[in-house]
C-alpha positions in Angstrom: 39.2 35.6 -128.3 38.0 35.6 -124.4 42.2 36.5 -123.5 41.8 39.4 -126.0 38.6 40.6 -124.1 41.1 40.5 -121.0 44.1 41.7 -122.3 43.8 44.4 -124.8 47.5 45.0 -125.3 46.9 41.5 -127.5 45.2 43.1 -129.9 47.5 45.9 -129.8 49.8 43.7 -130.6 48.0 42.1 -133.5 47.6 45.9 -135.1 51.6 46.4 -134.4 51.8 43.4 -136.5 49.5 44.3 -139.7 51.0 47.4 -139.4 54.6 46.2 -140.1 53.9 44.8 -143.3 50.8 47.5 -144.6 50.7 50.7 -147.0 47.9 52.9 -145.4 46.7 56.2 -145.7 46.7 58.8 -143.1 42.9 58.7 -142.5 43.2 54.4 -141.9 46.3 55.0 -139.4 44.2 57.5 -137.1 41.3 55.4 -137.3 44.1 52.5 -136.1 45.6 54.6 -133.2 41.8 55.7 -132.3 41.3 52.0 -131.8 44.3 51.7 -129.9 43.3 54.5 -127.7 40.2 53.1 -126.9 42.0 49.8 -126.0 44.6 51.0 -123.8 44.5 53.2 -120.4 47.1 55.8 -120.6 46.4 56.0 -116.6 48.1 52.6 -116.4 51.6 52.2 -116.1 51.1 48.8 -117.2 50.2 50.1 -120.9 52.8 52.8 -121.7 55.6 50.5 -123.3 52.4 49.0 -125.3 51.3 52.7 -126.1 54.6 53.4 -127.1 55.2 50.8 -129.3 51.9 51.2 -131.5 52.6 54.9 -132.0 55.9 54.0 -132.8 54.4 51.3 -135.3 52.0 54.1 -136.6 54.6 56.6 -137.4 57.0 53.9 -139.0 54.2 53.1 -141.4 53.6 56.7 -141.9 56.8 57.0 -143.3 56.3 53.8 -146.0 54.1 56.7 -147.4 56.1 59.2 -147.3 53.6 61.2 -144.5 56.1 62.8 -142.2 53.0 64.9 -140.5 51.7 61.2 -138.7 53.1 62.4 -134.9 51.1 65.9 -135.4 47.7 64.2 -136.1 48.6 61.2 -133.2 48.6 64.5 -130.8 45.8 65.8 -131.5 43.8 62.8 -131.5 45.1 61.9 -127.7 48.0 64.2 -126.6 47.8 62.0 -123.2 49.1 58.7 -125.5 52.0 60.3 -126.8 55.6 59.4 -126.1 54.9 57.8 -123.1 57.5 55.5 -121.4 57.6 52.8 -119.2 59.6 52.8 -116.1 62.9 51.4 -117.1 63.4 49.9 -114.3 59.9 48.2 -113.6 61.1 44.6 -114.4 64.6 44.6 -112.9 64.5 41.8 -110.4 65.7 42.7 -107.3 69.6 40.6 -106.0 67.9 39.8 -103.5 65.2 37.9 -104.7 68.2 35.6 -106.6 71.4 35.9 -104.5 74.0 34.1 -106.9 76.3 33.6 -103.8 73.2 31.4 -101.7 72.3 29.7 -104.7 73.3 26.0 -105.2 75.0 24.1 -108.5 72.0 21.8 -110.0 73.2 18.5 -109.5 72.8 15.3 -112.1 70.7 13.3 -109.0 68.2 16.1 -108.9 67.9 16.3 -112.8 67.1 12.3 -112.9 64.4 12.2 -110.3 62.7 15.3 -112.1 63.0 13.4 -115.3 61.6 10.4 -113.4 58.6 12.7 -112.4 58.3 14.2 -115.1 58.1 10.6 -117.4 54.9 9.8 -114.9 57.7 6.8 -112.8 55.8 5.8 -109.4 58.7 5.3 -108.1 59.4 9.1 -107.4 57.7 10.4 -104.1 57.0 13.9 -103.3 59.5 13.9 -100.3 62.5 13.6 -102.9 61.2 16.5 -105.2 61.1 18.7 -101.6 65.0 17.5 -101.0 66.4 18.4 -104.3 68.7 21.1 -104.1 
């Protein structure tokens, strides 16, 4: 409950996932996405893909019902929350950061000692975890 307190796209999350499976009427989805709005920032950048999602999941359950006018009411509720993306290229990680051509083949000494370590053996010293390359 506490990392729901912290992170409110988890309960986001939770209400994208009852709403895959529900029938609910127009009134019950607004109240949902007035939740949601009161959850998320649509200031942060950092909410926009979870925004965009839980509309999406919104209008897609709309539709179970045959209520094509969802998007209409969404706007009027929070025009600020809808269609928002996230930068596509926020969670690209930069060549440089893993530079295929520097990087060196994993080798079956270095898997053992980890497996050593890992199995709690006394026998492995920190100095041989630094030199594995």
């Amino acid at each position: 409950m506490a990392q729901g307190l912290e992170q409110s796209t988890y309960f986001v999350d939770g209400l994208i996932g009852f709403l895959k499976k529900a029938q609910l009427k127009e009134s019950e989805l607004l109240s949902i996405w007035a939740i949601g709005m009161g959850l998320l920032d649509w200031r942060s950048g950092d909410n926009h893909a979870a925004i965009h999602s839980f509309q999406r999941a919104i209008e897609l359950c709309a539709e179970k019902t045959a209520n094509n006018s969802i998007f209409d009411k969404l706007r009027e509720y929070g025009a600020a929350y809808i269609d928002l993306v996230s930068y596509p290229i926020k969670y690209i990680i930069p060549d440089r950061w893993c530079n295929a051509k520097e990087a060196e083949p994993i080798n079956d000494v270095s898997i053992e000692v980890v497996k050593r370590y890992l199995i709690n053996d006394d026998s492995v010293n920190q100095s041989e975890l630094i030199g594995i390359r």
